[in-house]
C-alpha positions in Angstrom: 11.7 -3.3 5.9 12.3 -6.0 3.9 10.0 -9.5 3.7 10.4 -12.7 1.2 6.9 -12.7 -1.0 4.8 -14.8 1.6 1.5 -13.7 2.2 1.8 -15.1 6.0 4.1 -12.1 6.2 1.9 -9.4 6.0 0.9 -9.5 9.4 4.5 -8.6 10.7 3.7 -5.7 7.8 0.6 -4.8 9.8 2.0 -4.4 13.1 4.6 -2.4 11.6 2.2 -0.1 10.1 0.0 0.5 12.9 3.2 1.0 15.7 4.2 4.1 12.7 1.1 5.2 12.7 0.7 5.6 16.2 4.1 7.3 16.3 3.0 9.7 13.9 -0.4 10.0 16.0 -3.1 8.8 13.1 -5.8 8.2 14.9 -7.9 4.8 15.1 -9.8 5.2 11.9 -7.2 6.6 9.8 -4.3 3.9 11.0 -7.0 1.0 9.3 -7.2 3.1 5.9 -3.2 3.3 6.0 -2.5 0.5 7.1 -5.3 -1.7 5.1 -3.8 -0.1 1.8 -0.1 -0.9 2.7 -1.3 -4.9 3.2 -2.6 -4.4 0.2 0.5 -3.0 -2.1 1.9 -5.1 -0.2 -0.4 -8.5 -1.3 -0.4 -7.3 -5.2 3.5 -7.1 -4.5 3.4 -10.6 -3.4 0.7 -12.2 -5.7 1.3 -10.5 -9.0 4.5 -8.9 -8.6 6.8 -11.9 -7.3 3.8 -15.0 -7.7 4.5 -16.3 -4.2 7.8 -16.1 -5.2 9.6 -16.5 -1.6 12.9 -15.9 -2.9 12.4 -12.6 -4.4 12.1 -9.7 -1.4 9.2 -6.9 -1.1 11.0 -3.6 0.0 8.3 -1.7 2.4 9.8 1.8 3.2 7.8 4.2 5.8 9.0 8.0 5.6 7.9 10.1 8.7 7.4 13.6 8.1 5.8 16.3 10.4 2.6 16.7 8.3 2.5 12.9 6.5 3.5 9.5 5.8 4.6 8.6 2.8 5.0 4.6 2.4 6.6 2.6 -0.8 6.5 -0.6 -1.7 8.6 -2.5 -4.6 8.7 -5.4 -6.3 10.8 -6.6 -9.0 8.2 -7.9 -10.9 7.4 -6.6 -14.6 4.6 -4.1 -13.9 1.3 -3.9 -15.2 -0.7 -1.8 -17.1 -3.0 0.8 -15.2 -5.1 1.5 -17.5 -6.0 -2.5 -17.9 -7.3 -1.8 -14.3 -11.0 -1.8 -12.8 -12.0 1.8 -13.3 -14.6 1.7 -10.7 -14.7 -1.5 -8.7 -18.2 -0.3 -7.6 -19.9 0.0 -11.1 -22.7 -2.7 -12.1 -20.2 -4.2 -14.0 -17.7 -5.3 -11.7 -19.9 -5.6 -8.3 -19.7 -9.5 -8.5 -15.5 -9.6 -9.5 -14.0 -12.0 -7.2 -11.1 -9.8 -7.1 -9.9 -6.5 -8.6 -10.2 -4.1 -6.0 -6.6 -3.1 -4.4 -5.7 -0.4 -6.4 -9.4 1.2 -5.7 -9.2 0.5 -2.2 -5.8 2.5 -2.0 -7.1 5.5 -4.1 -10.3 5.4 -1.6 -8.1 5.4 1.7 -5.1 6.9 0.7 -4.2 10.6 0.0 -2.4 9.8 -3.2 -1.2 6.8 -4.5 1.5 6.6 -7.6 2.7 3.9 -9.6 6.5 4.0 -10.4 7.5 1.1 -13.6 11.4 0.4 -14.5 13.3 -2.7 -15.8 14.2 -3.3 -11.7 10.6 -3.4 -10.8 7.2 -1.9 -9.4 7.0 1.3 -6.9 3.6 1.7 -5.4 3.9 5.5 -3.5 1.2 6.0 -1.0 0.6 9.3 0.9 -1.8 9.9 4.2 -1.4 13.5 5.4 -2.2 14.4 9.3 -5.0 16.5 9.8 -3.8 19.9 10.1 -4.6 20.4 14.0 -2.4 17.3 14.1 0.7 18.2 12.3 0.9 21.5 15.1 1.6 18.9 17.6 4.6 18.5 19.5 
């Protein structure tokens, strides 16, 4: 799917997310990690990726497998350092940061989460595995 950078587009994101997860039978819990972290690849898209820009799009691709979802997101923005990042948003440190927490948030929910950087843009790859009882289903 493709959206212009506006924040008040994430909720069409959402309700994408959750219908693909329900698809893929996630069940309640695991559909609000997934789709909590894809709202928010998709906000750092938005905010530092594009800066609101409306005119520049934010590419969300969901790829269903039998044992996972895999989910990217890109911007064409220039990147940004991951190593500049908030380690641990949970340290003493950084308890009271107003912001700072996405990428930790998507490494808490997520099964992996990868960072892709090029001269076209920003990849952010997330990964959610079913349970193994689930991925026997029909």
């Amino acid at each position: 799917m493709r959206i212009p950078s506006r924040l008040e587009l994430l909720g069409v994101v959402d309700s994408v997310t959750n219908s693909v997860c329900d698809r893929m039978k996630f069940d309640v819990d695991t559909t609000s990690l997934i789709s909590m972290s894809v709202i928010e690849a998709g906000t750092n898209a938005i905010q530092h990726g594009h800066h609101r820009d409306a005119t520049r799009p934010v590419d969300i691709d969901f790829k269903l497998f039998r044992d996972r979802l895999e989910v990217t997101v890109r911007d064409t923005g220039p990147g940004f350092d991951p190593m500049a990042i908030n380690g641990d948003a949970t340290s003493p440190e950084h308890l009271l940061d107003a912001r700072g927490r996405g990428i930790f948030i998507m490494r808490s929910c997520m099964d992996s989460v990868e960072f892709e950087f090029s001269s076209t843009g920003t990849v952010c790859h997330l990964l959610k595995r079913l349970p193994a009882e689930s991925s026997t289903r029909e």
